[in-house]
C-alpha positions in Angstrom: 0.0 0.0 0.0 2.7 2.6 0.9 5.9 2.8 -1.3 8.7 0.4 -0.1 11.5 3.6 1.1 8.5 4.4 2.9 7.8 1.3 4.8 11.4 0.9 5.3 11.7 4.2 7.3 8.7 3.5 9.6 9.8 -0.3 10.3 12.8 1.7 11.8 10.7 4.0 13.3 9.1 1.4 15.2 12.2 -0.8 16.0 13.7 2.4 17.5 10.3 3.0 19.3 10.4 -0.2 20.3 14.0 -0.4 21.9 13.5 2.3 23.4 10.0 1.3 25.2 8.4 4.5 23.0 5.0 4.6 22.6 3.3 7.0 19.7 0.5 8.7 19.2 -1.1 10.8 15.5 -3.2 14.3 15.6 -3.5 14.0 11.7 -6.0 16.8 10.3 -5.3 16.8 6.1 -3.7 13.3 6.2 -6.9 12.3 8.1 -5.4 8.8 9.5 -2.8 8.2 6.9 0.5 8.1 9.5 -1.5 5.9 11.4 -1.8 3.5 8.6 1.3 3.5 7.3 2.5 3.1 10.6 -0.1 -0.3 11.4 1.2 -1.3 7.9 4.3 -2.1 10.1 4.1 -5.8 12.0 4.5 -5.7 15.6 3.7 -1.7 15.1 1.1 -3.0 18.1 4.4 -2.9 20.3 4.6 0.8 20.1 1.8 2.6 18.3 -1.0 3.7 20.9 -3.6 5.8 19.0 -4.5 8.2 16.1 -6.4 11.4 16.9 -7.8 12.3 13.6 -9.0 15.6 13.9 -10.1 16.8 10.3 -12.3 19.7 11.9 -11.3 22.6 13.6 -14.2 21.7 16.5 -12.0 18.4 16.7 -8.7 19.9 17.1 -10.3 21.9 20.0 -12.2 19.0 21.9 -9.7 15.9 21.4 -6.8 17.8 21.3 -7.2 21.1 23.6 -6.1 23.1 20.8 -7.3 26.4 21.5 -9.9 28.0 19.5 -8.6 31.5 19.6 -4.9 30.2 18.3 -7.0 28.8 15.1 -9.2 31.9 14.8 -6.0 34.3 14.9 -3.3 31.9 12.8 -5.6 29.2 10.6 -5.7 25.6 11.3 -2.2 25.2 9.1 -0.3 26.7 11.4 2.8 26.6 13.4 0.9 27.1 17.0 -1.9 24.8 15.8 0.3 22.1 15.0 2.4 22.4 18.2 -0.7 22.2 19.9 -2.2 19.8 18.2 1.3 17.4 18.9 1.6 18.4 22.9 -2.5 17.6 23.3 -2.1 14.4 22.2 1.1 13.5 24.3 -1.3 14.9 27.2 -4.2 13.2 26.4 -2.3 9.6 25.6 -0.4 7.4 27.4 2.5 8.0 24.8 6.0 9.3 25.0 6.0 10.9 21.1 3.6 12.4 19.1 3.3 14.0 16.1 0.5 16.2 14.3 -0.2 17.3 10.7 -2.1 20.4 9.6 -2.3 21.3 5.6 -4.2 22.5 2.5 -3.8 19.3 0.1 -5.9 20.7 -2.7 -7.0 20.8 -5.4 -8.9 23.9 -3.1 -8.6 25.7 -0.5 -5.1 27.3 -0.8 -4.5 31.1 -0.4 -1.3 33.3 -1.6 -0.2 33.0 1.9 -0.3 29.1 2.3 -0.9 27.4 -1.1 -2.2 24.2 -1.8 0.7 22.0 -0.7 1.7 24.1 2.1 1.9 21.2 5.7 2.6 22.2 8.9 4.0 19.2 11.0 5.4 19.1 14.6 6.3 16.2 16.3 6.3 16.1 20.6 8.7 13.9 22.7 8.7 13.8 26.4 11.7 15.9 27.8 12.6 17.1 24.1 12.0 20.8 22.5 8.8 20.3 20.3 9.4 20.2 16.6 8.0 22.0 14.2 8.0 23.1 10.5 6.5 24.2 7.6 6.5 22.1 4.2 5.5 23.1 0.6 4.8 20.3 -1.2 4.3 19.4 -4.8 1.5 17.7 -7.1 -1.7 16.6 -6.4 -3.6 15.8 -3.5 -2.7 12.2 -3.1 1.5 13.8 -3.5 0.9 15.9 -1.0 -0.5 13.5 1.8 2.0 10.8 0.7 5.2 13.2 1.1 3.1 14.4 4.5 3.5 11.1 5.7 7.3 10.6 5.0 7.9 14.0 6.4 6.0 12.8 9.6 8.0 9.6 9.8 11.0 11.2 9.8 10.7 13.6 12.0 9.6 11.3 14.5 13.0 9.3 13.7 14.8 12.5 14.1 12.9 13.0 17.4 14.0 10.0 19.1 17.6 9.7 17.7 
């Protein structure tokens, strides 16, 4: 289902996880359950992975997640205090020791001259690590941008923990 580099990357991700007694948790808004996939697609990923938060709607981000409705009104969903919020709720709201969240405009719509279709916000959490978190502008269509979403999510996740 996911391309081979891909599933290569997150069966490290999980062995890492794994060695290091990690559990992981999603918030995925525009991959809407995708980095949970890929990383189920994974045997034995029931060592480490916990739970996916999928939190498409801006009402979700705020009741699942405790991601503040004024920080979406004043910087948009694809944001970079969205998406740290969106990463630090779930590490409060699992029992997880990494997280990461995805925020983005994956098209063919919705894209503005200040974040156009492609544009991803991802941050990953990590208990007593600085939260990650940056901004992506991804090429191609819709189904490009959530499949380079998800291998930008995996790694940072393996940058996380290394």
């Amino acid at each position: 289902m996911f391309p081979s580099e891909l599933t290569k990357l997150t069966a490290e991700l999980i062995a890492k996880c794994r060695e290091g007694k990690i559990k992981i948790a999603t918030a995925e808004s525009c991959t809407s359950g995708l980095i949970a996939g890929c990383l189920t697609s994974v045997s034995g990923s029931s060592d480490v992975f916990e739970r996916g938060f999928n939190t498409y709607s801006n009402e979700a981000k705020n009741e699942m997640l405790g991601v503040p409705m004024e920080e979406i009104v004043a910087h948009g969903a694809v944001s970079e205090p969205v998406a740290k919020a969106m990463c630090e709720g779930a590490l409060n709201n699992a029992p997880v020791q990494l997280t990461v969240a995805v925020t983005g405009v994956a098209g063919p719509g919705g894209g503005t001259p200040d974040k156009p279709v492609g544009t991803v916000q991802i941050a990953s959490a990590c208990e007593g690590k600085t939260t990650l978190n940056e901004r992506f502008l991804f090429q191609g269509d819709r189904d490009a941008v959530r499949l380079a979403t998800v291998e930008a999510a995996i790694k940072m996740m393996l940058h996380h923990i290394k």
